[in-house]
C-alpha positions as CSV (number, residue, x, y, z in Angstrom):
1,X,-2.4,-20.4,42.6
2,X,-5.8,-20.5,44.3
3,X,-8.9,-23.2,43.6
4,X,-11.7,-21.7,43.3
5,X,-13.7,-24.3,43.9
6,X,-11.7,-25.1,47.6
7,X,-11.5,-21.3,48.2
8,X,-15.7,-20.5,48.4
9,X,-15.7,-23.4,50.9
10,X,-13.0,-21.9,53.1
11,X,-15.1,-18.8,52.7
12,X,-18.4,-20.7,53.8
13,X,-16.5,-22.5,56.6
14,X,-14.8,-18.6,57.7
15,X,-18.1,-17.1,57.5
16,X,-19.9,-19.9,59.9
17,X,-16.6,-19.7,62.2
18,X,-17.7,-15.7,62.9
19,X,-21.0,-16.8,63.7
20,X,-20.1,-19.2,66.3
21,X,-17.3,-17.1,67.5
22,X,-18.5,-13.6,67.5
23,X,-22.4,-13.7,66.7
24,X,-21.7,-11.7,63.4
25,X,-23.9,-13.3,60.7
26,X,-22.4,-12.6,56.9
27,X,-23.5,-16.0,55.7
28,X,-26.1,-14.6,54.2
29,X,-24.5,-11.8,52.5
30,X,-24.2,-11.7,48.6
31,X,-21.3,-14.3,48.0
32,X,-19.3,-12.2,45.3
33,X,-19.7,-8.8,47.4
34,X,-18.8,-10.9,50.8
35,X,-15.8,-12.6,48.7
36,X,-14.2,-9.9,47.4
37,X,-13.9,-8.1,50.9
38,X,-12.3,-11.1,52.5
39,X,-9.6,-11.4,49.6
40,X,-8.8,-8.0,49.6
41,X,-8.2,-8.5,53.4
42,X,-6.1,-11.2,52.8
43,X,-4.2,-9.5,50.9
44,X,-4.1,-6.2,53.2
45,X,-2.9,-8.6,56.3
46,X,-0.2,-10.4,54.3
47,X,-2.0,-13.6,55.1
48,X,-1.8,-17.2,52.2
49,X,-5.3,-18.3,52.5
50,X,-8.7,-17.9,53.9
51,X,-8.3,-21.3,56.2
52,X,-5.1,-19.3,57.6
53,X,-7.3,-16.1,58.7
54,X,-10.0,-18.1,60.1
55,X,-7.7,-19.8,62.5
56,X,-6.3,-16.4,63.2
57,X,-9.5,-15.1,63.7
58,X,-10.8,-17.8,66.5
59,X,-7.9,-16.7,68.5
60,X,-7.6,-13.0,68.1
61,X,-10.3,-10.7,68.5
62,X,-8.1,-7.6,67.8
63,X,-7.7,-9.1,63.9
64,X,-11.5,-9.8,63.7
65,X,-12.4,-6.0,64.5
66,X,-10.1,-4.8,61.2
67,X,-12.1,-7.9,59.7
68,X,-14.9,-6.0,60.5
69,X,-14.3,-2.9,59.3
70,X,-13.3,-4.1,55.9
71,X,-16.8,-6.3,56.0
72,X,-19.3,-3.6,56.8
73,X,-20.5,-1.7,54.1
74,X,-19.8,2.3,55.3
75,X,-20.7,4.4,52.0
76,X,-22.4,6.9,52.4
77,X,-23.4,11.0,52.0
78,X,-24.9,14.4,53.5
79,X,-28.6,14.2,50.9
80,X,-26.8,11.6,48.8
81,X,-29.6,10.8,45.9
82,X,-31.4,14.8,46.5
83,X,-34.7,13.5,44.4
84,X,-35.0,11.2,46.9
85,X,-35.4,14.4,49.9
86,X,-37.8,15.9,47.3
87,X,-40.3,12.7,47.7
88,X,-39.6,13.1,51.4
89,X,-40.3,16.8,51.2
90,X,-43.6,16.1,49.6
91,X,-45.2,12.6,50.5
92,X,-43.6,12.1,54.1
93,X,-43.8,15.7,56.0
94,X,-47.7,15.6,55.3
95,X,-48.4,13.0,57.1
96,X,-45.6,13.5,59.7
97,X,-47.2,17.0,59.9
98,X,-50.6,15.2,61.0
99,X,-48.5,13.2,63.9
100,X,-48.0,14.9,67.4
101,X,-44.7,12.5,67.8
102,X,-43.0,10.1,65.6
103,X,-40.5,7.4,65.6
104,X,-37.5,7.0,62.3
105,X,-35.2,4.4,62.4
106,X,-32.3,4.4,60.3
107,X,-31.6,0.9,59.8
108,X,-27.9,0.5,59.1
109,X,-27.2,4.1,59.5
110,X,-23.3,3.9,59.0
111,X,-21.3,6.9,60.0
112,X,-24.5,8.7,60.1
113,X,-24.6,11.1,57.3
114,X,-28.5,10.1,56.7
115,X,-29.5,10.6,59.6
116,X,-28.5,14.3,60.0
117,X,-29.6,14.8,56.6
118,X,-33.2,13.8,57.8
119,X,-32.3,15.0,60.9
120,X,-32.0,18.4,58.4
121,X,-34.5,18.0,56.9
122,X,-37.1,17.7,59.6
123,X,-35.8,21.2,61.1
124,X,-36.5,23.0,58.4
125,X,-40.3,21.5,58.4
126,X,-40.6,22.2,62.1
127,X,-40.7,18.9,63.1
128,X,-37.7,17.9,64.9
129,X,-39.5,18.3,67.9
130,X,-41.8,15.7,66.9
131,X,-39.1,13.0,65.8
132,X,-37.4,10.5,67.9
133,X,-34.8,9.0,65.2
134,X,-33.2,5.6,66.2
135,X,-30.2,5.1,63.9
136,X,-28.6,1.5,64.3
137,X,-25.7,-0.4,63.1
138,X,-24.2,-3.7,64.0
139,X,-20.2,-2.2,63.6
140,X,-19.2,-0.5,67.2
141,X,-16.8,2.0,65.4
142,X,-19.0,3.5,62.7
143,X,-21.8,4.0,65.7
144,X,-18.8,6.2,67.3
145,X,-18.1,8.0,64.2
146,X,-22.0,8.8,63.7
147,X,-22.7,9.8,67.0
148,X,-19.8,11.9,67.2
149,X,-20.9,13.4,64.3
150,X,-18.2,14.8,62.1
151,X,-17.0,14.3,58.7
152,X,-14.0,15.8,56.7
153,X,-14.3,19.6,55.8
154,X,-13.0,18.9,52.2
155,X,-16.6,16.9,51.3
156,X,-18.4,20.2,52.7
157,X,-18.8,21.7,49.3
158,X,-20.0,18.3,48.2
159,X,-22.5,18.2,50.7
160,X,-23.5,21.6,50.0
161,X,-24.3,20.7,46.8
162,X,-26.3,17.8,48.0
163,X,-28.3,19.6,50.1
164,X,-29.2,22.1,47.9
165,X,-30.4,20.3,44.9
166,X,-32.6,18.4,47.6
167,X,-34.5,20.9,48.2
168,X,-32.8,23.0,51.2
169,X,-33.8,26.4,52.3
170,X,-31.2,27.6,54.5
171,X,-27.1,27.8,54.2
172,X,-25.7,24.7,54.7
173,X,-22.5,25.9,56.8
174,X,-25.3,27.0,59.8
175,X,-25.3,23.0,60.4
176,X,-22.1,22.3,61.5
177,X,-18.9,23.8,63.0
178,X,-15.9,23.9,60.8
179,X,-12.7,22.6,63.3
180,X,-9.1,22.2,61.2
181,X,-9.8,19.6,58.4
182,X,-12.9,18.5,59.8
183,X,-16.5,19.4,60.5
184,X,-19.0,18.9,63.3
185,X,-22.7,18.6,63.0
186,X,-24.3,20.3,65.7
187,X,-25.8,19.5,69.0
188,X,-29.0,20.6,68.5
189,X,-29.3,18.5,65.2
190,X,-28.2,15.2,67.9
191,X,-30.6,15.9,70.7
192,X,-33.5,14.0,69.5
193,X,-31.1,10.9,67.7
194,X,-30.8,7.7,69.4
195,X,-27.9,5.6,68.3
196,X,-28.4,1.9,68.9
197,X,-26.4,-1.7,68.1
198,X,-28.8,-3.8,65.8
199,X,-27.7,-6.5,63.2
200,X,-30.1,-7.0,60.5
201,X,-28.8,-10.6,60.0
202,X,-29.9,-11.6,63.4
203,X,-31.7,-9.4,65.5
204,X,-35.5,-8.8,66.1
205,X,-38.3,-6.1,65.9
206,X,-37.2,-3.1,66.7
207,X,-40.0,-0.9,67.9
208,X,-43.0,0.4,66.3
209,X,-42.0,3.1,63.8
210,X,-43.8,5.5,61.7
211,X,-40.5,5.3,58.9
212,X,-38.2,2.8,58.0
213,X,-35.2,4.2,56.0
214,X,-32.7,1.3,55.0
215,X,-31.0,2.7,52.3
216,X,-28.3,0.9,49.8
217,X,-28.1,-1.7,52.6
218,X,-30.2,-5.0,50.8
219,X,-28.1,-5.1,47.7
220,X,-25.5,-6.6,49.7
221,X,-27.5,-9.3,51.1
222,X,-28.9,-11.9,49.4
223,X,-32.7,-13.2,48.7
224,X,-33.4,-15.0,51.6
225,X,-31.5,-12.2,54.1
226,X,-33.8,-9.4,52.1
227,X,-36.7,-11.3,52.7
228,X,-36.3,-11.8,56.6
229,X,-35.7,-8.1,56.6
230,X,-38.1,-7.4,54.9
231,X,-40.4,-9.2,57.3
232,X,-38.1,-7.5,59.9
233,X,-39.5,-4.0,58.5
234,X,-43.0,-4.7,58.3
235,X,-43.5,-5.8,61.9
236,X,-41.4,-2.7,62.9
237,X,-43.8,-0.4,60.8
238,X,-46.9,1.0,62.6
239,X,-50.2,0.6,60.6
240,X,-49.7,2.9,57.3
241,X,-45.8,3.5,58.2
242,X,-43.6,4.5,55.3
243,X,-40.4,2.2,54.0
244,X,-37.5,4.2,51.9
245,X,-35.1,1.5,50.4
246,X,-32.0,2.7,47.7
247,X,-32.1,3.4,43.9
248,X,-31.5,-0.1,43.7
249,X,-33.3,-2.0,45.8
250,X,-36.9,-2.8,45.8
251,X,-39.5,-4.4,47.9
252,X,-41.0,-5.7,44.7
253,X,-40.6,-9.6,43.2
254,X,-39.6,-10.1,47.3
255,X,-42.2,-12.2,49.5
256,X,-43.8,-9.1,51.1
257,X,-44.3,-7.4,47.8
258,X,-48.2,-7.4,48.7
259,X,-47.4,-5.6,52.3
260,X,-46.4,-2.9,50.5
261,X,-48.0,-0.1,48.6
262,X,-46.0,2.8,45.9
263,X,-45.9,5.9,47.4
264,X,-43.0,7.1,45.4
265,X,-42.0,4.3,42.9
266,X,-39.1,5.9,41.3
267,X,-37.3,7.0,44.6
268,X,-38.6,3.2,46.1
269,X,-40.7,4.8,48.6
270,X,-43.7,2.6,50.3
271,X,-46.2,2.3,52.9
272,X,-47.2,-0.4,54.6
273,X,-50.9,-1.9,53.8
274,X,-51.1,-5.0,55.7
275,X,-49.0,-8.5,56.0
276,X,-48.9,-11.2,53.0
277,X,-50.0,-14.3,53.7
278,X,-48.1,-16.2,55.9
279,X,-48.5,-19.6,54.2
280,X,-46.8,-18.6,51.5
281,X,-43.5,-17.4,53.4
282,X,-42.9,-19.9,56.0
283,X,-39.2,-20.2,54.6
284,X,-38.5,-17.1,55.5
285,X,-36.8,-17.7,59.0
């Protein structure tokens, strides 16, 4: 039987052995989302204990990369949340419209379904032109799988569905190539998508973009994690550039609450107004 008490320090002491090892920072993850992932993998490798898979781990990389996998967080949907595309639709385009070029990034992007639902999305405005999308992720295998660019043909009625109640004006099926039991977004839809490695947890500033989506990403950290990405964001953002979080996350109660303005409360849209004051969030890094 498993102590509890001994177990969350093994986790601690696994989670600071992947830093030093592989550069992969989780130890600032929320602890009972972070916890339940490893014990399930435990259990999915036949290993006894979480000291046993850290010293596994140090020694082979092969293991770690199925660790990986089962730590990344990889749901996700074609115009998952469709009131959210409406906002887009009608506080985003307008001023996109106004812009000669812009700059998205999709900030843990997944397998990329968001992406080429904005990517969607901006076609049918007439402004894919315009866009440069940067979609990152910090997992190698999910980058593949997004810039590939194909999902399973059985969640195409799903999608469709999707993509329809958010506000879509064409047939869904002229977006992607239908190929056995799977489907394939295409090429034009990819031209203008940059697919990038970036890891929230540790990396910097990542251009100067026009709109930040990081979608159903922050619940899984915790505070301090939100609020370095949330500094992260706003030195990313260009003066007046828009932030899209999840139905469950929010800028507000963080420590850049104040850098941000409600453009679309309910679908946690925001734009960017200025920076807080930096006394007050020294802690932050």
């Amino acid at each position: 039987m498993r102590n509890a008490e001994n177990e969350n320090i093994e986790i601690k002491l696994l989670k600071e052995a992947i830093f030093l090892k592989y550069g992969y920072d989780f130890r600032n993850y929320a602890e009972a989302s972070i916890k339940r992932r490893i014990l399930n993998f435990l259990a999915e490798a036949n290993l006894d204990s979480v000291s046993e898979l850290q010293h596994r781990l140090l020694y082979d990389q092969t293991l770690f990369k199925k660790l990986l996998v089962n730590l990344s967080v990889n749901v996700t949907e074609m115009f998952r949340d469709p009131t959210f595309y409406h906002a887009v639709r009608e506080k985003l385009v307008p001023e996109l419209r106004q812009l000669p070029f812009f700059k998205i990034w999709h900030a843990g992007c997944s397998t990329g379904m968001e992406v080429y639902s904005m990517a969607i999305l901006l076609h049918e405005e007439g402004l894919i032109d315009r866009a440069r999308i940067y979609a990152t992720d910090f997992d190698e295998l999910v980058l593949k799988k997004a810039k590939d660019g194909i999902f399973p043909l059985e969640l195409a009625r799903e999608y469709t569905v999707n993509y329809q109640r958010a506000g879509g004006n064409q047939s869904f099926s002229d977006y992607y190539t239908a190929r056995y039991n799977h489907a394939i977004i295409n090429s034009s839809l990819r031209r203008n998508i940059v697919f990038a490695d970036h890891n929230l947890a540790v990396d910097g500033v990542f251009g100067e973009m026009n709109v930040i989506f990081c979608r159903n990403v922050l619940i899984y950290f915790n505070k301090e994690l939100q609020n370095r990405v949330f500094r992260l964001f706003l030195e990313s953002l260009t003066e007046r550039g828009f932030l899209c979080l999840g139905s469950k996350e929010s800028i507000r109660y963080s420590a850049y609450s104040d850098a941000f303005a409600d453009v679309a409360p309910k679908e946690k849209i925001y734009r960017k107004t200025g920076h807080p004051d930096p006394e007050a969030h020294q802690e932050t890094f």
